[in-house]
C-alpha angles and dihedrals in degrees: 000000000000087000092046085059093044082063102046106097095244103128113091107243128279122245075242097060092033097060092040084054087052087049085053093047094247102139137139105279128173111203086201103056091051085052090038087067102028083067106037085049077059093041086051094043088049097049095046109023093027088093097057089036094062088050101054091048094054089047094053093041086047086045098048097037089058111114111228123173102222091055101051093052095035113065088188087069100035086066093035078063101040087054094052088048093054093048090047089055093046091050086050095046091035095088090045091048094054103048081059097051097041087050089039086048103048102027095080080052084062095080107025106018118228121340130175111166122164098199088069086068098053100104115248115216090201089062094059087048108115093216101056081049088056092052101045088061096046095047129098091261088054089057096043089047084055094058098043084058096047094054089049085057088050108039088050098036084048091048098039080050103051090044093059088049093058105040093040085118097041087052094044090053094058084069087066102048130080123275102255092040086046097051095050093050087044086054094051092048097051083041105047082034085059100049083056090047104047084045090066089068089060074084100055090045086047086066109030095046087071088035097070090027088060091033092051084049104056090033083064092044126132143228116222087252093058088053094052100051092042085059093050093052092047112043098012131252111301099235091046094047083039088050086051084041091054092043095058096043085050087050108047077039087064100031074056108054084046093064092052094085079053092055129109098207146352108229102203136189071203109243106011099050145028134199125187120204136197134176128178102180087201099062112010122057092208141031106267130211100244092176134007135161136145127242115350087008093047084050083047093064098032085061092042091052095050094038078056098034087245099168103245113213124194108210108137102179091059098033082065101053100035078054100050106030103037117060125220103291103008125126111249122261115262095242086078098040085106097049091045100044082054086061095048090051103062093040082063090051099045085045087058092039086057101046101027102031115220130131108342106239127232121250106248106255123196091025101203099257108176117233111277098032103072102075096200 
């Protein structure tokens, strides 16, 4: 059972599969709001360049409906015109053909941004296999797909509806006007009719944008499993990561015991911790923490200092700061410059005592540790 349920999608995508869905050309996409926008671009053209428009049109249709001899007994001329004409209608429907390309063009970019990807293009056989069609219809996404057409039907065939209903007089006294006054209040009624109409369908994107947003998301989800390999790809198995982890730790553990003969001084608590110190005036501009460990590792470095006559220093209240505030080969703070200048010291003088005689010194007691270092 529990490994039933490891296998069911109910995890919400990673970045990881998002972005590889993305590089497939699987993303979010809402066929009416491209429509949507598609339509009110041609609501808009209508209602601003439909004028000219108009004009232009008349004027070609007046200039190619004019009778002239030569042309109708030279077919030479007759296609010269007929070329000018052409080009005249391309430049008066150019604006208008624009505005739809550049709204069909960026409105799929309204849900998902830009998106180019080439491996949407390579043909796939299982799309040309009947039964996946069949499937596809007689899924829940086909009936959904049903009722979403349904209610277009509706919403536009209420609102068509409702617009002829209201404008029935306006219609019946064109009858009555003049033909040119007819036709451009004809031409302000269908204009101003299909902005409403095209604005019923505002309902239809207002459910399927979150449609396809929530539809995209649950066909990238993910099972447990999934989640669980993708993390292993991408950040590595965890006992192997755990097994690099140990070996480190074993080799700066090492590197580390090698640096204690090298050391000055080990500072000590002196049983639960060691710290290991080490100053060359003529490179480091502090003193700087070569080992340092706690309990066995903290024995460990107090052996290796007297097997190596390193001088051993109790001083607890420093040995625990030094511990907790200065990192393995770091130089010490300054706020325990004094503290530590006092232990070096001492290490100088008991260096001469050893090797000149002399009066034996006394090991610094109450080394001056300011408050918040010292983690009692």
């Amino acid at each position: 059972m529990a490994e039933d349920s490891d296998l069911e999608k109910t995890e919400p995508a990673t970045p990881k599969r998002i972005e590889k869905a993305r590089e497939d050309g699987q993303v979010a996409r809402s066929q009416e709001l491209t429509t949507f926008t598609v339509l009110m671009a041609s609501a808009a053209g209508v209602l601003f360049l439909g004028g000219k428009l108009i004009d232009d049109l008349l004027s070609i249709v007046k200039n190619g409906i004019q009778l002239n001899r030569d042309l109708a007994f030279d077919t030479d001329l007759m296609l010269e015109r007929l070329s000018e004409l052409a080009h005249e209608g391309l430049f008066a429907l150019g604006p208008m053909m624009l505005l739809l390309v550049i709204a069909a063009f960026f409105s799929p970019m309204f849900l998902s941004g830009w998106l180019f990807s080439s491996k949407a293009l390579v043909p796939d056989i299982k799309r040309m296999n009947p039964l996946q069609w069949v499937k596809r219809v007689f899924s829940v996404h086909g009936l959904i797909e049903l009722f979403k057409a349904i209610a277009k039907s509706v919403v536009i065939g209420g609102m068509a509806a409702l617009i002829i209903w209201h404008n029935k007089e306006a219609v019946f006294e064109l009858i009555k006007q003049p033909v040119h006054i007819g036709v451009s209040h004809m031409g302000e009624l269908l204009g101003f009719s299909f902005i409403f109409l095209v604005s019923s369908m505002l309902l239809i994107v207002a459910i399927d944008v979150p449609f396809q947003l929530w539809e995209h998301a649950e066909k990238l989800k993910m099972s447990k499993e999934d989640v669980r390999k993708e993390s292993k790809e991408t950040e590595g198995d965890p006992q192997v990561k755990a097994r690099i982890r140990n070996i480190q730790r074993e080799n700066a553990r090492r590197r580390m015991m090698q640096e204690i003969p090298n050391a000055d001084v080990i500072v000590t608590n002196p049983t639960h911790y060691s710290v290991a110190l080490r100053y060359q005036g003529d490179s480091m501009r502090a003193p700087k923490v070569v080992a340092k460990g706690v309990h066995l590792l903290a024995a460990r470095i107090r052996e290796l200092g007297e097997e190596n006559k390193v001088p051993i220093l109790e001083a607890p209240r420093l040995a625990r700061a030094l511990y907790h505030h200065v990192e393995l080969d770091k130089e010490i703070p300054e706020t325990l410059y004094t503290a530590v200048a006092e232990v070096l010291a001492y290490v100088f003088q008991l260096k001469k005592y050893k090797h000149q005689g002399g009066e034996k010194p006394e090991a610094p007691v109450d080394l001056p540790v300011p408050e918040g270092l010292d983690h009692a």
